[in-house]
N, C-alpha and C positions, 0 to 999 in steps of 0.2 A: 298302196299296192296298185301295180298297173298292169294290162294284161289287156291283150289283145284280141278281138271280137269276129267271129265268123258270119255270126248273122249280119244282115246288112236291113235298115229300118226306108222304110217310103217317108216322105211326108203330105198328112192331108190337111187339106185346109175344109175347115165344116163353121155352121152357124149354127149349135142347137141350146136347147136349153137344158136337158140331160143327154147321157151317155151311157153308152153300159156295151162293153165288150169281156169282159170278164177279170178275171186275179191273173198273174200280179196286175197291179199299177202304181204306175208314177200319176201323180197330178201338180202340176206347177202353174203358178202365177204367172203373167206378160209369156213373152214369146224364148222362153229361156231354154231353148230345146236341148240345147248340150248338155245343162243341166240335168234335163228329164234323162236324155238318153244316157250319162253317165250312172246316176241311178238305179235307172231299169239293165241294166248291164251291170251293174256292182249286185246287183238282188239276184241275174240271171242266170249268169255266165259267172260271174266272179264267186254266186251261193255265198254272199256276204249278210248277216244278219241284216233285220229291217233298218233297226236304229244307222250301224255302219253303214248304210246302201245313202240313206237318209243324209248324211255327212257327205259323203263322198257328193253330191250331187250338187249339196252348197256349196263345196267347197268350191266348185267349179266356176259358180258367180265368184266368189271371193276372189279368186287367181285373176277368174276374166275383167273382172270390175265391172261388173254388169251392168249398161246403162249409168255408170258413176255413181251407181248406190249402196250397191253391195262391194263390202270388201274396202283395202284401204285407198287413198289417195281421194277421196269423193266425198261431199255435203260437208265441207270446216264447219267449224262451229266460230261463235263469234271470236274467239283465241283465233281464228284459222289453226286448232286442233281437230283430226276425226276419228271419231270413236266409234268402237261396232259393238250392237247388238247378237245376240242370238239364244233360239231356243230349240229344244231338244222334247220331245215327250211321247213315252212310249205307252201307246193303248191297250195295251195287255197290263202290264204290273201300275199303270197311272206314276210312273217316274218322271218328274221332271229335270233338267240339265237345264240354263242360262246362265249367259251372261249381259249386264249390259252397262253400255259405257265402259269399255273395255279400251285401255288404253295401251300403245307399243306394241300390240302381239295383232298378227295382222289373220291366223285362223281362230277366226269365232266359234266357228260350228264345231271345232274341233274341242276349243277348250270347254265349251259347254255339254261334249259329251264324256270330259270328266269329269265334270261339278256331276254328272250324273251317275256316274259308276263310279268315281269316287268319295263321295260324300254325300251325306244324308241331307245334305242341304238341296232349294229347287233355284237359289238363284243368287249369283255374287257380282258386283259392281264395284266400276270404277277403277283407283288403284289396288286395289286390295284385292279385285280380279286380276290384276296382273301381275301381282305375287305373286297368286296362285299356283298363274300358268307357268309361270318360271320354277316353280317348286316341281311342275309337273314334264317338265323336258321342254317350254318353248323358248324361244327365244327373242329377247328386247328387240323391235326395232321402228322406225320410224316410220309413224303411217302418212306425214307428209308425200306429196311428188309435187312436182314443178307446175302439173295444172292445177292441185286445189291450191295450190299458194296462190296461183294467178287469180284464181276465182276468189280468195279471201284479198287477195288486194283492191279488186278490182270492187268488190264489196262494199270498202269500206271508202271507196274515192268515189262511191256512189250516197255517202253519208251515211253507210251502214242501213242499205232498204234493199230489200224489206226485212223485216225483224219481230220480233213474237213480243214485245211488251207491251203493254197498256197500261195505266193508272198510272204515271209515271211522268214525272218532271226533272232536267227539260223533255219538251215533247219529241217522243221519240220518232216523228214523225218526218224529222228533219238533224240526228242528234246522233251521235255513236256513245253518246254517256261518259261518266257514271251515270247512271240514274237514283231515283230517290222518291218514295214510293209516295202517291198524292194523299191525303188523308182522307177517311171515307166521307166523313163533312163534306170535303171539297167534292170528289164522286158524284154523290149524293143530288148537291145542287146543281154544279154542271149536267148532271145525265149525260156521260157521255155513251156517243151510239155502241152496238158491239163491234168485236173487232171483226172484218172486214179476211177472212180465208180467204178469199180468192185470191189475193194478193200474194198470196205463196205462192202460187201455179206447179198446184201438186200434180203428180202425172209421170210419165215419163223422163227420168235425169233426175228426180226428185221425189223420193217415196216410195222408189221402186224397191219393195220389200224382195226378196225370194223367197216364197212360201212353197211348201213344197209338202206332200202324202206320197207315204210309200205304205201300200200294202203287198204284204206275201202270197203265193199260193192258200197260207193257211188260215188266211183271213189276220194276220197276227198284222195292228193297222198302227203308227206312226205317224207326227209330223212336226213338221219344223219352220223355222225360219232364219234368218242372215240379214240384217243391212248397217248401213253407215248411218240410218238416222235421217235427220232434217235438217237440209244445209240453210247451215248461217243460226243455226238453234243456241241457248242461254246455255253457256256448259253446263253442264250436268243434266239435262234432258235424257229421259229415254220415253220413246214411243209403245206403242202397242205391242211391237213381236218381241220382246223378250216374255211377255206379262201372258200365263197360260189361261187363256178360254179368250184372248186378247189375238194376239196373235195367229195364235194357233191352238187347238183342241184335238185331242185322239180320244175313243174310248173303241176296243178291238171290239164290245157288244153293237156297236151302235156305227161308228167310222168316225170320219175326222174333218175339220173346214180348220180353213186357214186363212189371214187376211193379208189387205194390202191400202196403201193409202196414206189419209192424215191423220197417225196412230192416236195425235193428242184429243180427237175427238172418239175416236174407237174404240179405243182404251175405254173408255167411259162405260160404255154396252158391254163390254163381254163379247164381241157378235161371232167368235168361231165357237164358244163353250151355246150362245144359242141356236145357231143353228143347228151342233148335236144334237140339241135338247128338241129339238122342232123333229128332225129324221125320227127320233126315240120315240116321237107320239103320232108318228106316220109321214111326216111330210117328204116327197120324195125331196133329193139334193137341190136342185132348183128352187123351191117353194122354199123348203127352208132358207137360206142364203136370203131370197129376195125378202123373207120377212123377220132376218138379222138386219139386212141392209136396210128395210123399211123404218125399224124401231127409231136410228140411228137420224136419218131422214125428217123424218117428225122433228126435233129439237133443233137438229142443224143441217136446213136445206141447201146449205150452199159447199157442203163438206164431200170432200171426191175420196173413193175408196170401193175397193172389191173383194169377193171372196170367193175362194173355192170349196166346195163341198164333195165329198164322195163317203156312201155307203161301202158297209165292212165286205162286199161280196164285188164291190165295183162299178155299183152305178155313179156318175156324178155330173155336176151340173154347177153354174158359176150365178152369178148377181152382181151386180154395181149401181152406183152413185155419182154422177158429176163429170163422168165424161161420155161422149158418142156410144163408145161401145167399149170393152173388157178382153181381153185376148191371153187364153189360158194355154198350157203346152201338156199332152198328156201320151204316155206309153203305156201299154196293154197288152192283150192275148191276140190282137189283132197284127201283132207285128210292126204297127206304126206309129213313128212321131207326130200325133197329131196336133194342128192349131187350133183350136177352136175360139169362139168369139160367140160373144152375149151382150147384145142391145142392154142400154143402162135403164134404171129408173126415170 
């Protein structure tokens, strides 16, 4: 549904560590304003359910190819296949919708918000998510374009680097495989060091999740996510945002965080389910976040990722890890698109 907007939105640029202009709000990850503001206009003006508003607003990375991470054509995987993520979950009833490693159907957020209203299920992958969607009115088609071919070629005339295997002979270090997994003996006596994240150079073009909170006037609080994944990942990889309290967290008593990053380490923490849990025991949105992102920090200092956090009434506040600074996009009662940014850990 489309439909045409009379209000017209400022945008501001601010540095804080919380926020609070009041309900409704959007809050999004990176600087995905179109997003926000398709959203907060689908919640406003359009009086579109939360979860619906919530959709409509990914959907908008997915179209746009936000940054080459969301939506199709962006991050091949080692096939030069790309696959998309997404999750769904509503903080009023705790429903969740996902998908991940979705393959041929190029709206994520969409088909995951029928795994949610239509099935009792919180999460389907792979092929078999994309039966689904065709059971459900989408349509096959191909998530290649002509740049991520170029990037999968170009990938692999670089000897396939950089690339996510370890224990692994020959050494993948120089090797596009098969591989053939080393024995723990072998391990064992080599030591070899850990593997080396930075080498990914997660950040912007690479990671960039769309995470996204939408709350109502009524406090009824939501959130989500959308990406392609990790270019150049093992098929069958899926990251943090399909996986709920991973990605993304709602609870309408308490509000909702959402992350963004290198999911294959975030995933591991939980850190949008604790940052609720941190709000739930007082901590304002800021505090929490930074001491999700902290946990995470501790085990692996060299891993880049961020979060957004906001309260059921609309305070919020962001955190990060591994780069300069974090740059979140948020719509409010204030009337504006705002930027906002939060110095990292």
């Amino acid at each position: 549904m489309w439909f045409t907007v009379a209000c017209s939105f400022l945008v501001a640029l601010a540095l804080v560590p919380n926020s609070h202009a009041g309900l409704p709000l959007v809050a999004t990850t990176w600087r995905f304003t179109n997003a926000t503001l398709r959203a907060y206009q689908s919640l406003t003006v359009g009086e579109f359910y939360p979860i619906d508003a919530l959709v409509e607003g990914c959907s908008v990375c997915e179209r746009e190819q936000c940054d080459g991470t969301v939506g199709f054509g962006g991050s091949p995987d080692e096939n030069g296949e790309t696959t998309l993520d997404a999750l769904l979950m509503d903080g009023s009833t705790m429903d969740v919708g996902a998908v991940a490693a979705l393959r041929e159907v190029k709206h994520a957020a969409e088909v995951a918000k029928h795994v949610l209203r239509n099935t009792e299920h919180t999460l389907l992958a792979g092929s078999q998510a994309t039966d689904f969607a065709l059971m459900m009115g989408f349509r096959r088609e191909s998530l290649q374009t002509v740049s991520s071919r170029t990037m999968w070629r170009q990938w692999r005339a670089n000897h396939c680097q950089p690339n996510f295997w370890k224990n692994v002979m020959p050494s993948p270090s120089m090797s596009c495989g098969p591989y053939e997994p080393v024995s723990a003996n072998e391990v064992n006596h080599k030591s070899p060091p850990p593997a080396d994240r930075t080498k990914f150079t997660f950040g912007r073009y690479n990671h960039d999740t769309i995470s996204m909170i939408v709350i109502d006037q009524s406090g009824h609080v939501v959130a989500g996510t959308s990406t392609n994944g990790a270019r150049h990942k093992i098929p069958g990889r899926v990251g943090d945002s399909p996986i709920p309290g991973a990605g993304a967290y709602a609870d309408s008593e308490v509000g909702a965080a959402v992350a963004t990053g290198d999911g294959d380490v975030m995933m591991r923490f939980l850190p949008a389910l604790l940052a609720v849990e941190g709000m739930r025991n007082g901590l304002d949105p800021a505090e929490a976040g930074q001491r999700a992102i902290a946990r995470i920090a501790k085990y692996y200092p060299a891993f880049m990722g961020g979060i957004v956090v906001a309260t059921k009434d609309g305070h919020h506040g962001a955190a990060c890890h591994g780069m300069e600074e974090f740059p979140y996009s948020v719509a409010d009662a204030s009337d504006q698109i705002q930027e906002l940014t939060v110095k990292c850990l």
